[in-house]
DSSP file (Angstrom, degrees, kcal/mol; ACC not computed):
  #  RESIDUE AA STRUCTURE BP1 BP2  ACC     N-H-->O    O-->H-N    N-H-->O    O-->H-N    TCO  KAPPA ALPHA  PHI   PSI    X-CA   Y-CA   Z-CA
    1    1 A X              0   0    0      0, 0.0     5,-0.1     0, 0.0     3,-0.0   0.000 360.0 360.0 360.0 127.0   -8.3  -63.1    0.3
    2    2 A X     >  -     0   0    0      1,-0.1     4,-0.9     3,-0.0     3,-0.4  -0.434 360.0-105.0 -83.2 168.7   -5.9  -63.5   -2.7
    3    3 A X  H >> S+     0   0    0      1,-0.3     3,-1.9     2,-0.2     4,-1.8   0.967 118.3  65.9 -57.5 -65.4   -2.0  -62.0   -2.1
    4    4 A X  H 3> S+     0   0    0      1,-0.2     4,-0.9     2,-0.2    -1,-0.3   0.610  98.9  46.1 -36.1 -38.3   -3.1  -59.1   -4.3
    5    5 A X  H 34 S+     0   0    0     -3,-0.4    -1,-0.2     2,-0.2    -2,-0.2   0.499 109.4  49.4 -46.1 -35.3   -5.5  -57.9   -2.1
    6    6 A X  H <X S+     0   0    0     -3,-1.9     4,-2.6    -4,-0.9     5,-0.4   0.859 109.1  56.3 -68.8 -49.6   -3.6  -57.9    1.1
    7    7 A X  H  X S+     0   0    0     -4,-1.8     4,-2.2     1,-0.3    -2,-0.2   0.847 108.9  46.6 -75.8 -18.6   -1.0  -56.3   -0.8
    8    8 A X  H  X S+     0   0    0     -4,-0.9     4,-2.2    -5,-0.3    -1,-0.3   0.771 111.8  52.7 -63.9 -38.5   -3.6  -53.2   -1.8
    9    9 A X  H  4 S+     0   0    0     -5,-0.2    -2,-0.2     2,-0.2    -1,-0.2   0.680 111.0  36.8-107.2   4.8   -4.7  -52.9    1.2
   10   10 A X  H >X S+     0   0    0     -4,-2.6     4,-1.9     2,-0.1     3,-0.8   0.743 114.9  61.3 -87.4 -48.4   -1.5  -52.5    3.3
   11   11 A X  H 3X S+     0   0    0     -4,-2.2     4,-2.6    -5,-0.4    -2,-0.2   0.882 111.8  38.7   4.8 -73.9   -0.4  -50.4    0.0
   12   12 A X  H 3X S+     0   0    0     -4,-2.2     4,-1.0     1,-0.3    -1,-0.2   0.428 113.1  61.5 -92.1   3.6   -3.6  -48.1    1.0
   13   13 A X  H <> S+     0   0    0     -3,-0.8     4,-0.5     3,-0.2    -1,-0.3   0.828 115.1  28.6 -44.5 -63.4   -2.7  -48.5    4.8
   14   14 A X  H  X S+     0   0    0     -4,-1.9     4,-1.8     2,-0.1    -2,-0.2   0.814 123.1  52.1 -61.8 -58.5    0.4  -46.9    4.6
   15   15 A X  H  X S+     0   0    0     -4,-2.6     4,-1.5    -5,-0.4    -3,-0.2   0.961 103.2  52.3 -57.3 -47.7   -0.5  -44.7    1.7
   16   16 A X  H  X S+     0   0    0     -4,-1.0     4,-0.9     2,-0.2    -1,-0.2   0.874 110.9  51.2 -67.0 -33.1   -3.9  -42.9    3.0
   17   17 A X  H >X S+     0   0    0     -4,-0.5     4,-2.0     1,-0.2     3,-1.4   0.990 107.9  46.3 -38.8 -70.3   -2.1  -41.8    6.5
   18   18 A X  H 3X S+     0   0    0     -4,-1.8     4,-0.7     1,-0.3    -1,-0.2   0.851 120.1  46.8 -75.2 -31.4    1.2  -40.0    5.0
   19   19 A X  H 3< S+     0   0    0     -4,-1.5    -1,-0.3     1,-0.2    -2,-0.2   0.827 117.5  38.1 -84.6 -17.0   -1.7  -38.0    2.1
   20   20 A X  H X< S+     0   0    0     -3,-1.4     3,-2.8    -4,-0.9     4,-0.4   0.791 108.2  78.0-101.5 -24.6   -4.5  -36.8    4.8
   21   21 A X  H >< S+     0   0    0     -4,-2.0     3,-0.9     1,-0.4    -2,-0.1   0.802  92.8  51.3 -69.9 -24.6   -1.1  -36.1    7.1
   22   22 A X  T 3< S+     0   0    0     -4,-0.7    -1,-0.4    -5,-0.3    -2,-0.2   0.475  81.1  78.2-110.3  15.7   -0.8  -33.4    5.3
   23   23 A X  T <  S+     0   0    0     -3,-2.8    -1,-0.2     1,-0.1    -2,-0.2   0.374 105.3  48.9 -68.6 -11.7   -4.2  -31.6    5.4
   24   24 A X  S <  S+     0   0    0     -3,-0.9    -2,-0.1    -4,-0.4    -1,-0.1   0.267  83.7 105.7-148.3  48.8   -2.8  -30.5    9.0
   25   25 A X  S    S-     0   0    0     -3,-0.1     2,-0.9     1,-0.0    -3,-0.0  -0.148  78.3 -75.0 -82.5-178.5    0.5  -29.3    8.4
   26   26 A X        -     0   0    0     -2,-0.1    -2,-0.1     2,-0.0    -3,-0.0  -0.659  41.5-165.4-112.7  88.7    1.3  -25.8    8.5
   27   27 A X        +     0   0    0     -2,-0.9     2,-0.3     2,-0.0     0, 0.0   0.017   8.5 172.7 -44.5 141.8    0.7  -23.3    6.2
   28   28 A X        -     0   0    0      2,-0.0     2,-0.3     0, 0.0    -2,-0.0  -0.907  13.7-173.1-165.2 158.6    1.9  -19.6    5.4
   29   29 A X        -     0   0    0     -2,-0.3     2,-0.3     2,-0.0    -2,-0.0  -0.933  25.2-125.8-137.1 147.6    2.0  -16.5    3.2
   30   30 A X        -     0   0    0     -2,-0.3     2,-0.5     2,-0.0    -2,-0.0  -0.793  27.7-159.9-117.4 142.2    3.9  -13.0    3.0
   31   31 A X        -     0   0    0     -2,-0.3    -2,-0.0     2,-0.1     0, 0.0  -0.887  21.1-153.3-121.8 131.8    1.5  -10.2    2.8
   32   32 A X  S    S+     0   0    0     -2,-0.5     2,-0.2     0, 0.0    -1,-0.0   0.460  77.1  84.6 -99.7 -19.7    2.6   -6.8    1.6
   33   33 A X        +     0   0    0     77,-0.0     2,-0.2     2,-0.0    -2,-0.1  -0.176  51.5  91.8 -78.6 147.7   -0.3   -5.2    3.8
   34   34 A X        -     0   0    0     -2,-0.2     2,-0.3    75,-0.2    43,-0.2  -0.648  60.7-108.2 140.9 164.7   -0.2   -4.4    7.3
   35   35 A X  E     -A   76   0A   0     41,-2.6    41,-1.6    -2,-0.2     2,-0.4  -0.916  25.2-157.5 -99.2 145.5    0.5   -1.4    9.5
   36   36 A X  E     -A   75   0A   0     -2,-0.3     2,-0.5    39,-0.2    39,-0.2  -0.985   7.6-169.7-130.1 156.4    3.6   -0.8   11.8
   37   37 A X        -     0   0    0     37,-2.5    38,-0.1    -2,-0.4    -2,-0.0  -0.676   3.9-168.4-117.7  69.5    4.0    1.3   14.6
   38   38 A X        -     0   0    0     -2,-0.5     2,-0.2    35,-0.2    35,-0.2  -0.502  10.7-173.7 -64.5 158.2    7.8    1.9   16.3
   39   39 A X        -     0   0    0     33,-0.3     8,-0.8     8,-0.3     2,-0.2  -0.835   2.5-167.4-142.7 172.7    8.1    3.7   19.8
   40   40 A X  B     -B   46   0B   0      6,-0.3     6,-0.2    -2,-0.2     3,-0.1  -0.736  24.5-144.1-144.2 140.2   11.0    4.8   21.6
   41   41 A X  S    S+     0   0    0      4,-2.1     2,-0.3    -2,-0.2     5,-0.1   0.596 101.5   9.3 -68.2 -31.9   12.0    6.1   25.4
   42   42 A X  S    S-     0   0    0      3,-0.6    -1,-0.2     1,-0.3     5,-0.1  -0.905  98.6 -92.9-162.5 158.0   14.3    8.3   24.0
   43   43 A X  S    S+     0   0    0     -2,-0.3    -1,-0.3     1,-0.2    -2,-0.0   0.921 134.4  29.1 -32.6 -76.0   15.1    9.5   19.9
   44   44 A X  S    S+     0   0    0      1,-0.2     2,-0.7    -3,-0.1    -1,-0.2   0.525 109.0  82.5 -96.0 -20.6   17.5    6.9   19.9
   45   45 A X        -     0   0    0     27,-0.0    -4,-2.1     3,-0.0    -3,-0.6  -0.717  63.1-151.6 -46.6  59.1   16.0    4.3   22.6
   46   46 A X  B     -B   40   0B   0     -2,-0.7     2,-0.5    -6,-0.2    -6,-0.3  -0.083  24.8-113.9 -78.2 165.1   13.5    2.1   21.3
   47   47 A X        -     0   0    0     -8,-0.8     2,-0.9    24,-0.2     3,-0.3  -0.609  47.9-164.5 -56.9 123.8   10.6    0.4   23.6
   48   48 A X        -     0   0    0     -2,-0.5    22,-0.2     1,-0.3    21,-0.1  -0.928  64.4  -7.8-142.0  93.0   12.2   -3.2   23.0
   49   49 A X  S    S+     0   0    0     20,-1.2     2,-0.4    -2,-0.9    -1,-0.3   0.985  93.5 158.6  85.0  62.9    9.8   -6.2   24.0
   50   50 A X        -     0   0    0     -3,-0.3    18,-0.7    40,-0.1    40,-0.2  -0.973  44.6-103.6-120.3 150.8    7.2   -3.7   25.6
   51   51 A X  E     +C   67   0C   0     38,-0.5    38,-3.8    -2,-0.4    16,-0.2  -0.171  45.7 172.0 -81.7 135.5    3.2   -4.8   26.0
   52   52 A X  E     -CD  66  88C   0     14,-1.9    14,-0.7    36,-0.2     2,-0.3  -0.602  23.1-156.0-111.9 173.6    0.9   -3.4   23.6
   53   53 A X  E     -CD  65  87C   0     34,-2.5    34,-2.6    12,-0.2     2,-0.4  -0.944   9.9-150.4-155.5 152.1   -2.7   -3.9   22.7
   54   54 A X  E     -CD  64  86C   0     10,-1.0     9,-1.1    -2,-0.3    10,-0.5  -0.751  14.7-169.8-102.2 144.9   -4.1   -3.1   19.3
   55   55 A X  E     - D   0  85C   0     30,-1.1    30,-2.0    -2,-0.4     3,-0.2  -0.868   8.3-147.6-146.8 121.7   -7.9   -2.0   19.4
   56   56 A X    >   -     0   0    0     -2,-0.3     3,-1.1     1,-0.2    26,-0.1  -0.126  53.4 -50.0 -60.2 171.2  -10.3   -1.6   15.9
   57   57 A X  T 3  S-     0   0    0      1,-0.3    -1,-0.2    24,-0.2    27,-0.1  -0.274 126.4 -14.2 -34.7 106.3  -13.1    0.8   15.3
   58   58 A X  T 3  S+     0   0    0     25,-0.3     2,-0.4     1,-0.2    -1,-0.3   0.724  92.4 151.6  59.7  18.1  -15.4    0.4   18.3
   59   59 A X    <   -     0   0    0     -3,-1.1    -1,-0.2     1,-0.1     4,-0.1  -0.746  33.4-162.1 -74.3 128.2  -13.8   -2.9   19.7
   60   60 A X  S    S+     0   0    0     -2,-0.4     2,-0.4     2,-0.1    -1,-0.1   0.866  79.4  46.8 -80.1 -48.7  -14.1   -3.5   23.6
   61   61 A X  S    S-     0   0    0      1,-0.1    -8,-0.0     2,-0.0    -1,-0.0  -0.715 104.3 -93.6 -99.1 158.6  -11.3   -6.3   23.7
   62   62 A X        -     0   0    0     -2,-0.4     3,-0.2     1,-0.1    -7,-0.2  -0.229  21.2-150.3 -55.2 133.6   -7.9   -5.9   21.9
   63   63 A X  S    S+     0   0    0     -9,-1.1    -8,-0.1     1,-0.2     2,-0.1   0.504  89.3  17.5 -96.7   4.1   -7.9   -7.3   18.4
   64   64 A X  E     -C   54   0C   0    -10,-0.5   -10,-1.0    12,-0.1     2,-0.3  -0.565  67.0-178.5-148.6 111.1   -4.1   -8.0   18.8
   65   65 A X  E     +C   53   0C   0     -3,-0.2     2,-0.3   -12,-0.2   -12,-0.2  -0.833  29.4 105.7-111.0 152.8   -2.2   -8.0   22.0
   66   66 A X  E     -C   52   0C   0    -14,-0.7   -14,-1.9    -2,-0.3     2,-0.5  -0.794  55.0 -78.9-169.3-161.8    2.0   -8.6   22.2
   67   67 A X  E     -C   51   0C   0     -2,-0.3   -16,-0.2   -16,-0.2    21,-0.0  -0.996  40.6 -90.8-145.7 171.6    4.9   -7.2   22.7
   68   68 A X        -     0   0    0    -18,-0.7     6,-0.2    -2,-0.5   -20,-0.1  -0.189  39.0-126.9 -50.5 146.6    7.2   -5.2   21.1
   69   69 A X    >   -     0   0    0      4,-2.1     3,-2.7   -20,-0.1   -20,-1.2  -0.359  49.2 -76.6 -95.7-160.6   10.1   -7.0   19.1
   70   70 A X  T 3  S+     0   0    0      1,-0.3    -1,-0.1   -22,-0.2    -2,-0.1   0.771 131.6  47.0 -56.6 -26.5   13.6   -6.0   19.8
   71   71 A X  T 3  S-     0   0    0      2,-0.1    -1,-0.3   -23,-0.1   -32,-0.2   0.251 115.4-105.2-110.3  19.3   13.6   -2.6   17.9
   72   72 A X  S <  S+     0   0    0     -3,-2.7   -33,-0.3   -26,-0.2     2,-0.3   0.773  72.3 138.5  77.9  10.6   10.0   -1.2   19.5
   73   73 A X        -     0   0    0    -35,-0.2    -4,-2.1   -37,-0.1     2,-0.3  -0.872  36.2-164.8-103.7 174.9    8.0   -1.7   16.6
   74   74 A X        -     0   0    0     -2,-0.3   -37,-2.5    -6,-0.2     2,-0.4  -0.962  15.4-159.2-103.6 134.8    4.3   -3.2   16.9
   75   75 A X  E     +A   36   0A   0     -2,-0.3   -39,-0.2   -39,-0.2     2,-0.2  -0.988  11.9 174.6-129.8 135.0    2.5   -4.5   13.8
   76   76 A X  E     -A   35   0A   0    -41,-1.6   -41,-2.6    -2,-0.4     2,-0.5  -0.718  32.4-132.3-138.2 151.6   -0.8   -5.2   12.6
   77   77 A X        -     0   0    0    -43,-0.2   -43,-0.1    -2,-0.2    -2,-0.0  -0.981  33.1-145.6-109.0 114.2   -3.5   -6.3    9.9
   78   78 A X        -     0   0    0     -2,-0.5     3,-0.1    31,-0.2   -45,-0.0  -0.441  11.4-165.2 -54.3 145.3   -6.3   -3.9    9.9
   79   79 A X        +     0   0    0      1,-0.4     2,-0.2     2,-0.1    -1,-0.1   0.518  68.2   7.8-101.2 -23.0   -9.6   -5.7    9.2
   80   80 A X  S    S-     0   0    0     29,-0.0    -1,-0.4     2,-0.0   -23,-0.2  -0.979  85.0 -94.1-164.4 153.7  -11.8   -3.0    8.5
   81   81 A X  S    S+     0   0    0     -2,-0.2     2,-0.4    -3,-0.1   -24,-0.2  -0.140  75.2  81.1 -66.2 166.5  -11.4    1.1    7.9
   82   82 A X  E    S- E   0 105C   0     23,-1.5    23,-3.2   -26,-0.1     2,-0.7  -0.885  89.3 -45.6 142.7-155.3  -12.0    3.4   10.6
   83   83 A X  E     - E   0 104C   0     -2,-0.4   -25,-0.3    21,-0.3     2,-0.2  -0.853  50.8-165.0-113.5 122.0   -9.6    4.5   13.5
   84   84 A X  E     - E   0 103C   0     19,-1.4    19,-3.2    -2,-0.7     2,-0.3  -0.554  10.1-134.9-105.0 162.9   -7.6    1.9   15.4
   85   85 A X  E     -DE  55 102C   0    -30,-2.0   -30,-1.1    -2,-0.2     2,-0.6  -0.985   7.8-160.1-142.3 117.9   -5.8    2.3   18.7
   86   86 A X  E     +DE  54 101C   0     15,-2.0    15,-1.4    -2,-0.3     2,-0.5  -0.933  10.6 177.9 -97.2  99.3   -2.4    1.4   19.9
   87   87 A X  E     +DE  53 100C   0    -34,-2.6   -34,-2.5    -2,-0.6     2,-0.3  -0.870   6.1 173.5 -87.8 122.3   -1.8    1.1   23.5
   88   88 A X  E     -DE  52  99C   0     11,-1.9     2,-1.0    -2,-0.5    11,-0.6  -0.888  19.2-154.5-143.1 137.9    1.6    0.0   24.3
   89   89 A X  E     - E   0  98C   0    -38,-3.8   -38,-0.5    -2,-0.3     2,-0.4  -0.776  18.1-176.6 -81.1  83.8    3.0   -0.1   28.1
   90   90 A X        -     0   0    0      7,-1.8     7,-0.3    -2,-1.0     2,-0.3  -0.940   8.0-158.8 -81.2 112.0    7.0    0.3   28.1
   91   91 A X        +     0   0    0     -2,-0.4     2,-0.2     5,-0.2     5,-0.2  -0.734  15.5 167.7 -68.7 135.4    8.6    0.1   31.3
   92   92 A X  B >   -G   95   0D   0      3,-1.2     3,-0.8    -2,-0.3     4,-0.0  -0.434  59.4 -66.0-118.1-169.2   12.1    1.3   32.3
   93   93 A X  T 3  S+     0   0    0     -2,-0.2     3,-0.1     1,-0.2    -2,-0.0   0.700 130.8  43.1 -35.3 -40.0   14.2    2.0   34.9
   94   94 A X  T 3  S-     0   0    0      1,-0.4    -1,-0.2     3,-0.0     2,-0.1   0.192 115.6 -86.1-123.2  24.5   11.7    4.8   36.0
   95   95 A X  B <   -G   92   0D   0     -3,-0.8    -3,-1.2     2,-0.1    -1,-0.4  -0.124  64.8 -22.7  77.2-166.0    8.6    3.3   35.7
   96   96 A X        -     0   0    0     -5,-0.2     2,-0.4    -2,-0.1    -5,-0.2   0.084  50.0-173.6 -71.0 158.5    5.6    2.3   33.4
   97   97 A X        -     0   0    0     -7,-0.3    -7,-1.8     2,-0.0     2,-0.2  -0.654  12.9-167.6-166.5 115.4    5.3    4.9   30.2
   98   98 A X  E     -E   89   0C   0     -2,-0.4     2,-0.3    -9,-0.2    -9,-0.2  -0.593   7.5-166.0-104.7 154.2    2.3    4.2   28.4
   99   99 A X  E     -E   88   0C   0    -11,-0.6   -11,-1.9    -2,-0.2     2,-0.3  -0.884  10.7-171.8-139.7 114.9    1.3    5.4   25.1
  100  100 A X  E     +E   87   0C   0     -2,-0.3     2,-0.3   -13,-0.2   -13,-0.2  -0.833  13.6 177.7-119.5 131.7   -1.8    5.5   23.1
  101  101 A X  E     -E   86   0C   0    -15,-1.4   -15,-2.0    -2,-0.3     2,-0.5  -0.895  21.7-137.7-118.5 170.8   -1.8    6.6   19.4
  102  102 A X  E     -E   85   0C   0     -2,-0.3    13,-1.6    13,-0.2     2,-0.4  -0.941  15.5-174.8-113.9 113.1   -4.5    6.8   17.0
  103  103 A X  E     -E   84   0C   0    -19,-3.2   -19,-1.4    -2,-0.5     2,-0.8  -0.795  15.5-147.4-105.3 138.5   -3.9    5.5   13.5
  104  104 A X  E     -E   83   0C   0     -2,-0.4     8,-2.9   -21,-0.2     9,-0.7  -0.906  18.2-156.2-108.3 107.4   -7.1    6.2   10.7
  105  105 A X  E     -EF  82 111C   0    -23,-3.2   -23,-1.5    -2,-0.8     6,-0.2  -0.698   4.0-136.0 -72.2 131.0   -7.1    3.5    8.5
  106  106 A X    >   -     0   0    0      4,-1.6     3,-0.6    -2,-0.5    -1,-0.1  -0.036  31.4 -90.4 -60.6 171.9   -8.6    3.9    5.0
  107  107 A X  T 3  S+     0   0    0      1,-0.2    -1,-0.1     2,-0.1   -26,-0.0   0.592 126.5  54.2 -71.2  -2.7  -11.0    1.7    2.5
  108  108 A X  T 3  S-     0   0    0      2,-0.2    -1,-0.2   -28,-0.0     3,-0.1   0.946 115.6-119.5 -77.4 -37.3   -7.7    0.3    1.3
  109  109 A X  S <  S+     0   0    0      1,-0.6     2,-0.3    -3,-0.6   -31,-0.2   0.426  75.5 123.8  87.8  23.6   -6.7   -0.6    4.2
  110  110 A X  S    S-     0   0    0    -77,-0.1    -4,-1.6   -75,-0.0    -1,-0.6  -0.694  71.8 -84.4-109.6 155.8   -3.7    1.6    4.0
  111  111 A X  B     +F  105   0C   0     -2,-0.3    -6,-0.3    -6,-0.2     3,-0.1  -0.708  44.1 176.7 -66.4 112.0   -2.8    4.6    6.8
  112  112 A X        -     0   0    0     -8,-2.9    -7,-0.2    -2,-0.4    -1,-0.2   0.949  60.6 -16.9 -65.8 -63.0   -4.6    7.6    6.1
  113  113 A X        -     0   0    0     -9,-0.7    -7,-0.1     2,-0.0     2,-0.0  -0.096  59.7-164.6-125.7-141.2   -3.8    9.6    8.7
  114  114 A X        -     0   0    0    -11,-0.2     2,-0.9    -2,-0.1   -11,-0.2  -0.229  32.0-103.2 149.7 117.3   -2.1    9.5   12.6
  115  115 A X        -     0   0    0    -13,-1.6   -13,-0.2    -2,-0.0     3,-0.1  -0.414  39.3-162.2 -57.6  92.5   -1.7   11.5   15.7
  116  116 A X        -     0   0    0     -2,-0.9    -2,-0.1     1,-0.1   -14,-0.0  -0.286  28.0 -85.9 -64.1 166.2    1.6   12.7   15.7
  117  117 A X     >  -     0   0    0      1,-0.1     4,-2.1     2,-0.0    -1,-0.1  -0.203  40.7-104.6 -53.3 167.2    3.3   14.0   18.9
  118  118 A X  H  > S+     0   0    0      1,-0.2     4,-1.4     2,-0.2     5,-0.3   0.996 119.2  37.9 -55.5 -67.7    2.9   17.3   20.0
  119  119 A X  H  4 S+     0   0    0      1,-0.3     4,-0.3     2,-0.2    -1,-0.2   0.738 114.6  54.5 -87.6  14.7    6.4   18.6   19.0
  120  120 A X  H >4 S+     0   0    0      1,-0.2     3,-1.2     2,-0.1    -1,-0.3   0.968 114.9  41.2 -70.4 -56.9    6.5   16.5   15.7
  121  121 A X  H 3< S+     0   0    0     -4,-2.1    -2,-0.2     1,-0.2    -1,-0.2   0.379 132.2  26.9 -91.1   0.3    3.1   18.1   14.6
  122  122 A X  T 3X S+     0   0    0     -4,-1.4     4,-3.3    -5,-0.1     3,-0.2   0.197  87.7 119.0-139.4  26.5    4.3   21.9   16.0
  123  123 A X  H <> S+     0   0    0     -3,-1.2     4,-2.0    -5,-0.3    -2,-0.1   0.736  70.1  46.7 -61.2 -34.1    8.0   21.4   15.6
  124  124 A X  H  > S+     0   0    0      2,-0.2     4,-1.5    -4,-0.2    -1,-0.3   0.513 113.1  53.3 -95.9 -23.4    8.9   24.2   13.1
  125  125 A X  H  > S+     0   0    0     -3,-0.2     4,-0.9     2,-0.2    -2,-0.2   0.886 108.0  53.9 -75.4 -47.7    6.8   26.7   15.4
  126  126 A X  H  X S+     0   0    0     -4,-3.3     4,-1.6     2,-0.1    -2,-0.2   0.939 113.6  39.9 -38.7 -66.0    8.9   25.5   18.2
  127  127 A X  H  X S+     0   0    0     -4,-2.0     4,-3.3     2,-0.2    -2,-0.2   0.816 108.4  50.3 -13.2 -69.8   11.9   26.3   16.6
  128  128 A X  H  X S+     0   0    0     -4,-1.5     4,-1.2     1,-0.2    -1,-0.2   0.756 118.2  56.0 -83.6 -11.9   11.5   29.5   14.8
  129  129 A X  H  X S+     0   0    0     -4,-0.9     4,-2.0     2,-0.1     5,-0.2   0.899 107.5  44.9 -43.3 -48.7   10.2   30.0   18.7
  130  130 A X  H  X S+     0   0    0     -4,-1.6     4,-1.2     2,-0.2     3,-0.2   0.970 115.9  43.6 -58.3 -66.0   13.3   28.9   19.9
  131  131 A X  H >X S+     0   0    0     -4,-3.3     3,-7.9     2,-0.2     4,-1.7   0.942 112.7  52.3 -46.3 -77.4   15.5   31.1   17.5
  132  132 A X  H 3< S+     0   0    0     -4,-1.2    -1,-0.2     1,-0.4     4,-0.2   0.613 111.5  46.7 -49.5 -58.7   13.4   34.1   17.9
  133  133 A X  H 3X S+     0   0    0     -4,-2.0     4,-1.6    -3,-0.2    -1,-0.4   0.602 112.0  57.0 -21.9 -44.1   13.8   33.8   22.0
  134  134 A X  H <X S+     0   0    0     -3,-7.9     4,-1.2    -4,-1.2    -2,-0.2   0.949 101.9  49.0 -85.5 -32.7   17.8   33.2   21.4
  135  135 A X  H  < S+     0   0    0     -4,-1.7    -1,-0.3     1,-0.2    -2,-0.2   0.213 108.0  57.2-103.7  10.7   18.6   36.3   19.6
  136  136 A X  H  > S+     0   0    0     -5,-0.3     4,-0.9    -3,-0.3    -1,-0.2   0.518 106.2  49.3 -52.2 -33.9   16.8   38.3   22.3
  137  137 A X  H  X S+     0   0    0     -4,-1.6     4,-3.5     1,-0.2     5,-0.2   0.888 111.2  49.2 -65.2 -36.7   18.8   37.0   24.5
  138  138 A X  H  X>S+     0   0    0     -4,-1.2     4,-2.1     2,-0.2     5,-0.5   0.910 110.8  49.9 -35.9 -58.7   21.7   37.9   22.2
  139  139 A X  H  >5S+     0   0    0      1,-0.3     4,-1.4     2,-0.2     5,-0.2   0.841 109.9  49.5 -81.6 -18.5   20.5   41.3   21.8
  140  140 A X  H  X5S+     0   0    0     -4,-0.9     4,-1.4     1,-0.2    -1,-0.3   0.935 110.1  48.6 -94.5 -24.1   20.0   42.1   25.8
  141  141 A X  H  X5S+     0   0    0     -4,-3.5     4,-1.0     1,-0.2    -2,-0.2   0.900 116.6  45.1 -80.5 -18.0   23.5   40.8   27.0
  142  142 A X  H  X5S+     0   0    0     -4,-2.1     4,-1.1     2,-0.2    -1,-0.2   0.802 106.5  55.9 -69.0 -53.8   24.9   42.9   24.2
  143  143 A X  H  X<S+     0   0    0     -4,-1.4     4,-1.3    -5,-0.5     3,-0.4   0.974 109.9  52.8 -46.6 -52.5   22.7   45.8   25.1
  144  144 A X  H  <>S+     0   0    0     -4,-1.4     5,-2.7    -5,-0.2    -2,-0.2   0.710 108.0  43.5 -27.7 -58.8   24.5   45.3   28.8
  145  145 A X  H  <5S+     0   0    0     -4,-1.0     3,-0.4     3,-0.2    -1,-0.2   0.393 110.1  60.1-100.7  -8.7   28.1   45.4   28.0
  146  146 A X  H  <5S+     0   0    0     -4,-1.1     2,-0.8    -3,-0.4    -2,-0.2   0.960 110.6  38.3 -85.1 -63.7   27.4   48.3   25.7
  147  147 A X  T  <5S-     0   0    0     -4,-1.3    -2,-0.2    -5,-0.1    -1,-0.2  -0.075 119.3-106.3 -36.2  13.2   26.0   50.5   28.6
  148  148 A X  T   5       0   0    0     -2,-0.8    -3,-0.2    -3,-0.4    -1,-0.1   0.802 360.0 360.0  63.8  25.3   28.4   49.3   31.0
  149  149 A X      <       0   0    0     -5,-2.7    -4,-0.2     0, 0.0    -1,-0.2   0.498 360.0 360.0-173.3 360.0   26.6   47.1   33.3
């Protein structure tokens, strides 16, 4: 074996390792898609590191399970349209408080719709309840002190 030949083939010894090395490195990409989800104990309280599970259109096991990050939210890539389902379990001080929403995903892959809470989705009905209810109250203690008792 001439010198040249050794020296090619320690060359491709060295060389072919460090080029295939890097067929199983680690790859990644930023995606502009996805859905996210916050919840909260309280307005101002988020659920902070609490276990969730994500479930697709007619899936038996969760197609993502986690936890919450610091600030409550859960996030997802929908795969396919339909209505997906967010379970997430937050525990406090005062036990478990589970939550289920329902998200509808579109053919885009975009949010169509979502199951608000009750008083987000009747909140202005509450209200002009509320008012309506305050200034009765208004009008009967007033009624009272006019009639002397």
């Amino acid at each position: 074996m001439s010198a040249r030949s050794i020296i090619l083939t320690l060359a491709f010894c060295l060389v072919f390792p460090v080029a295939t090395a890097s067929a199983h490195g680690m790859y990644y990409r930023v995606d502009e898609h996805g859905v996210s989800a916050r919840f909260f104990y309280t307005q101002t309280d988020p659920a902070s590191y609490s276990a969730y599970e994500v479930f697709g259109p007619e899936d038996t096991i969760p197609h993502k399970t986690g936890r919450t990050d610091k600030n409550g939210f859960v996030s997802f890539l929908p795969d396919r349209a339909g209505t997906w389902i967010v379970s997430v379990a937050g525990e406090s001080d005062h036990g478990l408080h589970p939550k289920t929403v329902s998200i509808e995903i579109g053919e885009g892959m975009f949010v169509d719709s979502y199951k608000k809470p009750l008083v987000a989705e009747y909140l202005t009905v509450f209200m002009g309840l509320t008012m309506i209810l305050f200034l009765y109250s208004l009008w009967v203690q007033f009624g009272r002190r006019k009639r002397g008792g």
